[in-house]
C-alpha positions in Angstrom: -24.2 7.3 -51.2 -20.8 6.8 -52.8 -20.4 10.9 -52.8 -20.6 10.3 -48.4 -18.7 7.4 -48.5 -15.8 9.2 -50.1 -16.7 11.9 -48.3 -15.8 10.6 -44.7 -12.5 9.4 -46.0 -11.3 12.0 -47.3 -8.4 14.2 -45.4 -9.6 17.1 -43.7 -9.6 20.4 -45.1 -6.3 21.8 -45.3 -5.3 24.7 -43.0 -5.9 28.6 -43.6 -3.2 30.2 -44.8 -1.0 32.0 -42.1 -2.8 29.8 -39.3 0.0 27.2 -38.0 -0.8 24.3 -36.6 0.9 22.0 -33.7 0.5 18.9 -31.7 2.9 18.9 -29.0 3.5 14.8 -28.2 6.5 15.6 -25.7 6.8 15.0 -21.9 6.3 18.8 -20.2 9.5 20.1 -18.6 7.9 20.1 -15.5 6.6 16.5 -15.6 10.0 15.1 -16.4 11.8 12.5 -14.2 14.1 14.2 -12.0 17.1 12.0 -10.6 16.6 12.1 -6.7 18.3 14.4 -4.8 19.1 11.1 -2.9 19.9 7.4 -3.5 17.0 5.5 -3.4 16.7 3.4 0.2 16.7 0.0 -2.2 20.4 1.1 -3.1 21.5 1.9 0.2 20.2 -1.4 1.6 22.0 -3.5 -1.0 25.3 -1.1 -0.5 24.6 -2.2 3.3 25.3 1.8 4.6 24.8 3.1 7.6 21.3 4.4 6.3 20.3 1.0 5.1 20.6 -0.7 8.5 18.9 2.4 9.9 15.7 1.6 7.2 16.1 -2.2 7.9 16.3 -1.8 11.7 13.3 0.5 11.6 11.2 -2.2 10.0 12.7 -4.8 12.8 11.8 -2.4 15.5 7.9 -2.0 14.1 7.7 -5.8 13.5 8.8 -6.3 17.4 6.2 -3.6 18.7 3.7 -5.2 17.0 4.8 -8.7 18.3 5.1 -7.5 21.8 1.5 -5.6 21.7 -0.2 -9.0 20.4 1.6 -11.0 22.7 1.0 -8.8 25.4 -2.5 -8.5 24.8 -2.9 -12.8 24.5 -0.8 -12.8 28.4 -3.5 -10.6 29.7 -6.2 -12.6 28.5 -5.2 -15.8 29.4 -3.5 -14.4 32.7 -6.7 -12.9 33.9 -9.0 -16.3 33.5 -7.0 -18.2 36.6 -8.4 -14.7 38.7 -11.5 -15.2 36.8 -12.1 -18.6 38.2 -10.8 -17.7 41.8 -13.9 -15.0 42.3 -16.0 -16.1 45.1 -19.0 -17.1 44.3 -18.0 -18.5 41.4 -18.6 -21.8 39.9 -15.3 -22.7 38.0 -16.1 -26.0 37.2 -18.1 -25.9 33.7 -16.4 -22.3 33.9 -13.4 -23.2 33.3 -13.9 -25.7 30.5 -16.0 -23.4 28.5 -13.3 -20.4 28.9 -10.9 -22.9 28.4 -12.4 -24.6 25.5 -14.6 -22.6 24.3 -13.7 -18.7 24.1 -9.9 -18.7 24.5 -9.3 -20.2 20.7 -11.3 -17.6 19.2 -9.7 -14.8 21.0 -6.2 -15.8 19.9 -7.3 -16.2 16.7 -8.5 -12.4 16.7 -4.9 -11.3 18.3 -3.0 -13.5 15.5 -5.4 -12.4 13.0 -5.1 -8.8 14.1 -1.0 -9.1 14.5 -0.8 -10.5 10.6 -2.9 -8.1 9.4 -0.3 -5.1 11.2 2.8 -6.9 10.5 1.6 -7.0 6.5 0.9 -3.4 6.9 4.9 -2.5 8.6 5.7 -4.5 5.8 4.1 -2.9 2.8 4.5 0.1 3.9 8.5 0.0 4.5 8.5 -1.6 1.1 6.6 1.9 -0.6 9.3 3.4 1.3 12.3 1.4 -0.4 11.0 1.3 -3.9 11.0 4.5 -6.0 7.6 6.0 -6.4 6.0 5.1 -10.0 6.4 8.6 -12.2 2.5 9.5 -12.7 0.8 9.1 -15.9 1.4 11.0 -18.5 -1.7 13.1 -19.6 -3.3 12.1 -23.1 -2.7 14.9 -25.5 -6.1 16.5 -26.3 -8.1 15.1 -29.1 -9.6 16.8 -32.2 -12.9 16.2 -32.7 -14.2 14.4 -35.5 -14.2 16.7 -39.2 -17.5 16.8 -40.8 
């Protein structure tokens, strides 16, 4: 057993004569980082250009619409319950305190819930837009397989 032993640790063959070898370990010239053929929006924010309050009032504008549409939605709701209880034919009186009491808190908390969840999104995606995209992992160099 010592003969495999040593066997297994010992270098691999050398090369054939005239047959060259090469492991390439560098970055391909295609895969390099290129600067930007812009300045990054996080730059132009800080600078506080023209383009910078155009990236900042964007966000401001889509946090707004978002704002408006929840709070528009929660008015129309609530707005339509004092019609709801003027229906004739209607009993309002344990109507009312059930809408009231009952449904109304769980409906808002679906519009909130639903207006967090949109105003995360405006937010994470205006910050992919300001920060500069991650350069993609390099690919591992092929390995040899295993002499012997």
């Amino acid at each position: 057993m010592p003969d495999e032993a040593q066997h297994r640790h010992s270098p691999a063959p050398p090369a054939q004569p005239g047959s060259r070898r090469e492991i390439v370990t560098g970055v391909a010239r295609g895969a390099r980082g290129r600067p930007p053929a812009h300045t990054p929006a996080r730059s132009e924010i800080s600078q506080q250009t023209s383009l910078g309050a155009t990236y900042v009032r964007a966000l401001m504008r889509s946090q707004l619409r978002a704002a408006l549409a929840a709070l528009a939605v929660l008015l129309a709701f609530v707005g339509a319950l004092p019609l709801l209880f003027s229906l004739p034919g209607v009993d309002a009186g344990p109507l009312v305190w059930v809408a009231l009491g009952v449904v109304v808190y769980p409906v808002m908390w679906l519009i909130a819930h639903r207006y967090v969840v949109r105003a995360e999104r405006n937010e994470a995606d205006f910050t992919g837009l300001v920060t500069e995209p991650l350069s993609e992992p390099l690919a591992e160099p092929p390995r040899e397989p295993p002499a012997g």
